[in-house]
Chimera marker file (.cmm) of the C-alpha trace (Angstrom):
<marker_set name="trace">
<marker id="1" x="-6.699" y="94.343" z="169.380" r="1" g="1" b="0" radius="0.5"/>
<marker id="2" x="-6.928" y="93.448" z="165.591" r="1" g="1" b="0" radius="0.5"/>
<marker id="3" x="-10.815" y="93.274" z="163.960" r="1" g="1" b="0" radius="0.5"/>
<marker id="4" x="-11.655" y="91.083" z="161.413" r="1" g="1" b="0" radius="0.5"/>
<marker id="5" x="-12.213" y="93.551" z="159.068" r="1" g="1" b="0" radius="0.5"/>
<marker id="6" x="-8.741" y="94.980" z="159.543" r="1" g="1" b="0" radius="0.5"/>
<marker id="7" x="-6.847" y="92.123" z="159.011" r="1" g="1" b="0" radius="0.5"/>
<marker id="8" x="-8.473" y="91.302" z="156.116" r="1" g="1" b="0" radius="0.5"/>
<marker id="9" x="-7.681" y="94.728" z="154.573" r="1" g="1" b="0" radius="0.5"/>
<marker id="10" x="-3.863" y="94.030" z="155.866" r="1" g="1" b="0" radius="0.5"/>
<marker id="11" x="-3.804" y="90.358" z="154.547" r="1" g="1" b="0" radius="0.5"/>
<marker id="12" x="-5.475" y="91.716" z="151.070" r="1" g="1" b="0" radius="0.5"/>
<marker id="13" x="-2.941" y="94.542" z="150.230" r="1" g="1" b="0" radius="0.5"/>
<marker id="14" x="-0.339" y="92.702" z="151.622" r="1" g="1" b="0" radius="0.5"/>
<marker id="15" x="-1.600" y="89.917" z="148.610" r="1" g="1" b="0" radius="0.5"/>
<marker id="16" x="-0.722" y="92.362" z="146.232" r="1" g="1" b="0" radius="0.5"/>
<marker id="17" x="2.715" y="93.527" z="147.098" r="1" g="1" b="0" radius="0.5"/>
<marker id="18" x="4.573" y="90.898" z="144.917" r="1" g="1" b="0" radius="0.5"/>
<marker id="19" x="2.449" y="91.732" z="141.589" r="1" g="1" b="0" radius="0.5"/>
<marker id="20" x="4.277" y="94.996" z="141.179" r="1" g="1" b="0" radius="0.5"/>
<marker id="21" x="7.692" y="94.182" z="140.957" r="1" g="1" b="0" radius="0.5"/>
<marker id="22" x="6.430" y="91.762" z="138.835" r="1" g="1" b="0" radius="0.5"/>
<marker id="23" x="4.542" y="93.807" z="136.280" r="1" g="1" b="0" radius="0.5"/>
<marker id="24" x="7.633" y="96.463" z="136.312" r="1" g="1" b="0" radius="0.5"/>
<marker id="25" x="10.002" y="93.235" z="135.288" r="1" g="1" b="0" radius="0.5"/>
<marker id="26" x="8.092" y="92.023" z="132.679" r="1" g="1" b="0" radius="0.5"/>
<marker id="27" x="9.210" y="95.184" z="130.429" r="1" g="1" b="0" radius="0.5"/>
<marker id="28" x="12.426" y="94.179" z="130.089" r="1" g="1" b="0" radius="0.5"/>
<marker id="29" x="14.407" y="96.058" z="127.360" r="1" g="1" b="0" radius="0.5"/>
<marker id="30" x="14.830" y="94.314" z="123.749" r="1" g="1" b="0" radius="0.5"/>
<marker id="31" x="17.114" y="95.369" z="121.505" r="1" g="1" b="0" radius="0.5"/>
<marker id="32" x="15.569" y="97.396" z="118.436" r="1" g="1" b="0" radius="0.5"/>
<marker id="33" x="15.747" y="95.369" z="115.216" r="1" g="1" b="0" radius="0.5"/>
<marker id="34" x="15.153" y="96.744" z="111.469" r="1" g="1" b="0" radius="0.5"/>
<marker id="35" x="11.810" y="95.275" z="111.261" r="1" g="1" b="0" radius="0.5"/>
<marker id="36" x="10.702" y="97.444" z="113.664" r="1" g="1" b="0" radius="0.5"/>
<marker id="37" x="7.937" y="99.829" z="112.044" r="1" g="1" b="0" radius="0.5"/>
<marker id="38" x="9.767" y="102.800" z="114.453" r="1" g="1" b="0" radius="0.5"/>
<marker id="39" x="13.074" y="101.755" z="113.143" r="1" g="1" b="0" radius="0.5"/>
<marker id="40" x="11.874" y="101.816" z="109.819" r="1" g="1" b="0" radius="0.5"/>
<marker id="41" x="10.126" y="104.954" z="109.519" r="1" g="1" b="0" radius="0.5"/>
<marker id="42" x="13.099" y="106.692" z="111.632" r="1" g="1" b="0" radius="0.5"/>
<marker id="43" x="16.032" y="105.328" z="109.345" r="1" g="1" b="0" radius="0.5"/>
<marker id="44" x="17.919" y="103.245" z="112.197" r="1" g="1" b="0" radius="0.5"/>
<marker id="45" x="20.958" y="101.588" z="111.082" r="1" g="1" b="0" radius="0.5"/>
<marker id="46" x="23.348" y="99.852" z="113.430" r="1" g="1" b="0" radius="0.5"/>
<marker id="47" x="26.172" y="100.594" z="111.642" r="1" g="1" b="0" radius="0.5"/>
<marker id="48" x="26.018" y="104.796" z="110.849" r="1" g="1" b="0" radius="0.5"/>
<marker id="49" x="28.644" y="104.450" z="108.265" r="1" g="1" b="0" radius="0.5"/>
<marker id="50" x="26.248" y="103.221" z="106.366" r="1" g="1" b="0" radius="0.5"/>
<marker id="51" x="23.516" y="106.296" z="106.568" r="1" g="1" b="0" radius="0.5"/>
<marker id="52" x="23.152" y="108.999" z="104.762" r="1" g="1" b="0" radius="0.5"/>
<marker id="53" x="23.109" y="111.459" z="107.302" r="1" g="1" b="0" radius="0.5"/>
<marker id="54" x="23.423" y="115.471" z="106.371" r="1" g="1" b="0" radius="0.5"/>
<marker id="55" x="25.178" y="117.945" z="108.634" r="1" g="1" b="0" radius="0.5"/>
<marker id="56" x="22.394" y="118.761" z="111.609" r="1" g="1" b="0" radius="0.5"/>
<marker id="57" x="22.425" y="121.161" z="114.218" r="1" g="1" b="0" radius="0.5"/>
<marker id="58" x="25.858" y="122.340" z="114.101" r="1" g="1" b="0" radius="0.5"/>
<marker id="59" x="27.360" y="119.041" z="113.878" r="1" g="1" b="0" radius="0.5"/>
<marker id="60" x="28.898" y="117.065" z="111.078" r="1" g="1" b="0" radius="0.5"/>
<marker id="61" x="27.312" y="113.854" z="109.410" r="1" g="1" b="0" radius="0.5"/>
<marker id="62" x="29.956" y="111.750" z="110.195" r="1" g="1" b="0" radius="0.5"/>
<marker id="63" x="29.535" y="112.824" z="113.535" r="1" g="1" b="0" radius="0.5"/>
<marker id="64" x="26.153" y="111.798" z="114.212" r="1" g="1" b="0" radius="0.5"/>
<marker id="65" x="25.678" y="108.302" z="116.426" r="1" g="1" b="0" radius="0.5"/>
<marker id="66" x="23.283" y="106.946" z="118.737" r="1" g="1" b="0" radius="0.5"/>
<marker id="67" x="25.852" y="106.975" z="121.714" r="1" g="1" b="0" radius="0.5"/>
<marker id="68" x="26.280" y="110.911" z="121.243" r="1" g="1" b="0" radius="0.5"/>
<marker id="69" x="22.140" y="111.670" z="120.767" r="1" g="1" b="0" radius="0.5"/>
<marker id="70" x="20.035" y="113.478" z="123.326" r="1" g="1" b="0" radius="0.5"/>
<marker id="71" x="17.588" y="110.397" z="123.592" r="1" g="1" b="0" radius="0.5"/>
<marker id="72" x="20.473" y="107.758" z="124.214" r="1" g="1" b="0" radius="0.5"/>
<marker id="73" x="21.282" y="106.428" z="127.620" r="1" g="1" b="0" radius="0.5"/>
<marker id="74" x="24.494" y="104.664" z="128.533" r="1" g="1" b="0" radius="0.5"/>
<marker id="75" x="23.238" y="101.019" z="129.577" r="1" g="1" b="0" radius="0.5"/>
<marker id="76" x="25.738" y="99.664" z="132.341" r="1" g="1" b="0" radius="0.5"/>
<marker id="77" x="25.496" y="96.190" z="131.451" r="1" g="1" b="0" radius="0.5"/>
<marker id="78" x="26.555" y="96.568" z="127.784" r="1" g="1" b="0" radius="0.5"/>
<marker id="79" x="27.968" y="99.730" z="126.861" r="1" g="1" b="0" radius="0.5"/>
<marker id="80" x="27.808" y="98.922" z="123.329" r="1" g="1" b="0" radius="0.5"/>
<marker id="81" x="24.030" y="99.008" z="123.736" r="1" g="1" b="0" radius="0.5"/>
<marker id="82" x="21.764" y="101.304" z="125.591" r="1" g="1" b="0" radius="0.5"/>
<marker id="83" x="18.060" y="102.330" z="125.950" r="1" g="1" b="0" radius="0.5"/>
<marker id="84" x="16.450" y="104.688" z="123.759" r="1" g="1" b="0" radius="0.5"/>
<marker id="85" x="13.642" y="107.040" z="124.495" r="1" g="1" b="0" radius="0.5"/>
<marker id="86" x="12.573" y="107.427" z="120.687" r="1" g="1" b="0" radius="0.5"/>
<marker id="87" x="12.180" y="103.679" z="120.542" r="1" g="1" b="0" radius="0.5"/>
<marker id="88" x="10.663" y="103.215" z="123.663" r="1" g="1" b="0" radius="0.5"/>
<marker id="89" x="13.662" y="102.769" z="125.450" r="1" g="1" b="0" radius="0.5"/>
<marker id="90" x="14.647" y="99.815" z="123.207" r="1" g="1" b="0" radius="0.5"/>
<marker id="91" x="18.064" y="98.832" z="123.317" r="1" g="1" b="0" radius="0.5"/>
<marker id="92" x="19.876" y="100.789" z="120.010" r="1" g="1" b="0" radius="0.5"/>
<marker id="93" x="23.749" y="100.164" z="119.171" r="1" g="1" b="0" radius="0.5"/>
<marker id="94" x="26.117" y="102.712" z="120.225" r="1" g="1" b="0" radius="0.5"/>
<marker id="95" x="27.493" y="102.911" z="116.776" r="1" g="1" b="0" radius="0.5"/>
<marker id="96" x="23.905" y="103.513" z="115.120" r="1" g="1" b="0" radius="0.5"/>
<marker id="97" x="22.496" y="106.414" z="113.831" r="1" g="1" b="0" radius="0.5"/>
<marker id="98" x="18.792" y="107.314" z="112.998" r="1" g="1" b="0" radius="0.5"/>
<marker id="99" x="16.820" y="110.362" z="111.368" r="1" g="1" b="0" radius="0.5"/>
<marker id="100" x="15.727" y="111.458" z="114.626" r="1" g="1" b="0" radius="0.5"/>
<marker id="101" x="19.357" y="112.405" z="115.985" r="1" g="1" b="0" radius="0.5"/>
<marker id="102" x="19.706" y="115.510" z="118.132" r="1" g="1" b="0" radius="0.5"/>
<marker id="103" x="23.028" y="116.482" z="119.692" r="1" g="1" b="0" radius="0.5"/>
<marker id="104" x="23.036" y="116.186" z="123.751" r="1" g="1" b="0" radius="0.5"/>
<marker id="105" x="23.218" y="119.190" z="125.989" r="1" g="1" b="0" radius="0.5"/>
<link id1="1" id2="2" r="1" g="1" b="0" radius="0.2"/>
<link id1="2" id2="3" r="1" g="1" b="0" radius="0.2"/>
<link id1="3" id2="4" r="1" g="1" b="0" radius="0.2"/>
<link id1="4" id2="5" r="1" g="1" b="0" radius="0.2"/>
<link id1="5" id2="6" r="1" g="1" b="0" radius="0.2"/>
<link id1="6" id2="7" r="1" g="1" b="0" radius="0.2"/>
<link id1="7" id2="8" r="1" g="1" b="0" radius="0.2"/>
<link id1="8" id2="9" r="1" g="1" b="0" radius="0.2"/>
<link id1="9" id2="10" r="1" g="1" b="0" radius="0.2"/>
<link id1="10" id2="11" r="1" g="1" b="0" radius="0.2"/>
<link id1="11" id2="12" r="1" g="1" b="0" radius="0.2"/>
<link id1="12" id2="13" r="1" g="1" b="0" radius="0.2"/>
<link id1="13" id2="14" r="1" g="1" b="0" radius="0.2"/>
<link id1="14" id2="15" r="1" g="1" b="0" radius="0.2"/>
<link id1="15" id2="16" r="1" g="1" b="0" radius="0.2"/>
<link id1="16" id2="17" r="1" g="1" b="0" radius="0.2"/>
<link id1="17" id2="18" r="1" g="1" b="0" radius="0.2"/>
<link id1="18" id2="19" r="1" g="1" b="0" radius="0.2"/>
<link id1="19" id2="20" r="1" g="1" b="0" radius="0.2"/>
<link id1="20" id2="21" r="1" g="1" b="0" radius="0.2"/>
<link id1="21" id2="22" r="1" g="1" b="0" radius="0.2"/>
<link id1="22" id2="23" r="1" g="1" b="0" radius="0.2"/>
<link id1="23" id2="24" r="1" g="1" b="0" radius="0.2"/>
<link id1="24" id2="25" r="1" g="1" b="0" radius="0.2"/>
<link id1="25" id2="26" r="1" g="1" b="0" radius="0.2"/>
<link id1="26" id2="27" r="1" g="1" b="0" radius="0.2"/>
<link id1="27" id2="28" r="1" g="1" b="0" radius="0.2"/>
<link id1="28" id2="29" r="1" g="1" b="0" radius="0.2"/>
<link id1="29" id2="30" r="1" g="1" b="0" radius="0.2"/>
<link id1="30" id2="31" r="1" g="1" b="0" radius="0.2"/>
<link id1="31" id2="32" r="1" g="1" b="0" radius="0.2"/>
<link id1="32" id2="33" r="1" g="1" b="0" radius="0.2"/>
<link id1="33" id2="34" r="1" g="1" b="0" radius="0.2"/>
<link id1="34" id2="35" r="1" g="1" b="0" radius="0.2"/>
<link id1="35" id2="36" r="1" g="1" b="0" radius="0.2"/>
<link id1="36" id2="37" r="1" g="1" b="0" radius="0.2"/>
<link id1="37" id2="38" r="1" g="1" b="0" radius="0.2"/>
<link id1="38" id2="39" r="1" g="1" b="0" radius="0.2"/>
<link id1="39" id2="40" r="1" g="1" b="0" radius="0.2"/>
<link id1="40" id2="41" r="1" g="1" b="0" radius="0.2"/>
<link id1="41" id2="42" r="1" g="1" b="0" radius="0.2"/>
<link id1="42" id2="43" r="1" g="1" b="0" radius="0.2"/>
<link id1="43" id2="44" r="1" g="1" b="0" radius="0.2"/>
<link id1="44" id2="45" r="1" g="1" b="0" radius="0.2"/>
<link id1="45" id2="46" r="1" g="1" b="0" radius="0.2"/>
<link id1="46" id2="47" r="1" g="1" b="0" radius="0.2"/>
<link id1="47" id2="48" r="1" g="1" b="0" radius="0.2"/>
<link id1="48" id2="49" r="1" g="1" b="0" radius="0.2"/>
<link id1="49" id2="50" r="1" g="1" b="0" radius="0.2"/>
<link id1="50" id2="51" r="1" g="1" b="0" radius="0.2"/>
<link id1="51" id2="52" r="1" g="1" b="0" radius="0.2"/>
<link id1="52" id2="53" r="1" g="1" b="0" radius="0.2"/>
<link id1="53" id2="54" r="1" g="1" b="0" radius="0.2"/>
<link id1="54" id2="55" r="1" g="1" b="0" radius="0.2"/>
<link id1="55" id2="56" r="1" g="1" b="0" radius="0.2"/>
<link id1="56" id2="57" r="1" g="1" b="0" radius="0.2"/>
<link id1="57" id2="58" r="1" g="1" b="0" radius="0.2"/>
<link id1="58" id2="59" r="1" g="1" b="0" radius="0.2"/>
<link id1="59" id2="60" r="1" g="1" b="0" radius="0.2"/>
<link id1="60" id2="61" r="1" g="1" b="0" radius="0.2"/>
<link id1="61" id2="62" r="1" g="1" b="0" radius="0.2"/>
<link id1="62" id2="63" r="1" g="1" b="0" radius="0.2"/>
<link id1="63" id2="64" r="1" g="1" b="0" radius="0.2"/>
<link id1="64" id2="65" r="1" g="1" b="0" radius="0.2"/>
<link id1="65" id2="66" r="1" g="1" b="0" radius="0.2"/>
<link id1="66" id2="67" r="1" g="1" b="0" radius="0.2"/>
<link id1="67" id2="68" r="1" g="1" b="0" radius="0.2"/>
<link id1="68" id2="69" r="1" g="1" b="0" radius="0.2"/>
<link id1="69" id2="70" r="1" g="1" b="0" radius="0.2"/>
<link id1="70" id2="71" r="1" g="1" b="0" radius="0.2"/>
<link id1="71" id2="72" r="1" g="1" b="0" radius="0.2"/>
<link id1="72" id2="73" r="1" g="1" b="0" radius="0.2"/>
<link id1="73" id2="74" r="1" g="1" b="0" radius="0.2"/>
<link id1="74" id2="75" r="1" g="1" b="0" radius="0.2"/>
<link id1="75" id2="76" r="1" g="1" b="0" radius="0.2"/>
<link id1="76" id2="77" r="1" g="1" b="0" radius="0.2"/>
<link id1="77" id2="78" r="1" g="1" b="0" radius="0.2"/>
<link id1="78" id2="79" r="1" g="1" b="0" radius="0.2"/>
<link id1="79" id2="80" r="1" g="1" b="0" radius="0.2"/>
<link id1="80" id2="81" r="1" g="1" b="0" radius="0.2"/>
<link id1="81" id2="82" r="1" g="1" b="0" radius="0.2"/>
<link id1="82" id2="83" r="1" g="1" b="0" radius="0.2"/>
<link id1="83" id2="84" r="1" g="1" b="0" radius="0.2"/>
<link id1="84" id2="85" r="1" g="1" b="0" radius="0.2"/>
<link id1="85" id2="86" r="1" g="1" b="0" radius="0.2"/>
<link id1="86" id2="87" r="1" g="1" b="0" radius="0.2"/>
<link id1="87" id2="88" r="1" g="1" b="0" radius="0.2"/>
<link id1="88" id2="89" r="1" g="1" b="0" radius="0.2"/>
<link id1="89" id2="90" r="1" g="1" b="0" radius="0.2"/>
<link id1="90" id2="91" r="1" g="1" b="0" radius="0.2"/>
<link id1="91" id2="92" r="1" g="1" b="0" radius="0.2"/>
<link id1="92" id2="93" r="1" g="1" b="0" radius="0.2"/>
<link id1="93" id2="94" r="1" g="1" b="0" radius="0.2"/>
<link id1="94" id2="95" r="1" g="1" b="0" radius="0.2"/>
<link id1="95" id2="96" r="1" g="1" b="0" radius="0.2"/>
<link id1="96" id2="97" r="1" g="1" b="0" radius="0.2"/>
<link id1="97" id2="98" r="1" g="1" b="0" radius="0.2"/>
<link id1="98" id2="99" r="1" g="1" b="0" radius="0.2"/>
<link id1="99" id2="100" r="1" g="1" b="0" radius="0.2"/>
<link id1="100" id2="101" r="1" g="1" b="0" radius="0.2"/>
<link id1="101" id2="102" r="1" g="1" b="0" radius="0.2"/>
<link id1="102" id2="103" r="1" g="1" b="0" radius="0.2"/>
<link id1="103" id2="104" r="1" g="1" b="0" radius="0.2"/>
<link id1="104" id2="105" r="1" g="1" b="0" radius="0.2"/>
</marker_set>
């Protein structure tokens, strides 16, 4: 036998179930841009032909791109683009490079 007070507990949190995927979607990633105050104060090109970029770590200047950094994730929609964690997982190009770089493991 169901209460009143029981099915209004059901009927409230079951009220609430299609707010969270909701809130979770509405972080969708953007792609990083050079007005960005992160992108600016990190160096991000998208093009790393363009950057200065010193030998780091063991590994060459020219070397040095988003797509082969520590905080770079492979996005399978677009693998030119992906999601990075120094950005806030904003989408970065591939082919970037920024002063934050740090070779994978």
């Amino acid at each position: 036998m169901t209460t009143r007070r029981n099915f209004i507990k059901t009927t409230a949190t079951l009220g609430l179930i299609p707010l969270v995927p909701v809130s979770m979607l509405s972080s969708a990633a953007e792609q990083i841009t050079g007005d960005d105050p992160a992108a600016k104060a990190l160096r991000y090109v998208e093009d790393a032909t363009t950057a200065v970029r010193a030998d780091k770590m063991g590994v060459a200047g020219a070397d040095q791109l988003c797509s082969n950094c520590q905080f770079y994730t492979v996005s399978g929609s677009n693998p030119a683009l992906g999601p990075c964690m120094l950005f806030q997982n904003k989408l970065v190009v591939g082919a970037g490079w920024c002063f934050g770089w740090v070779p994978k493991r």
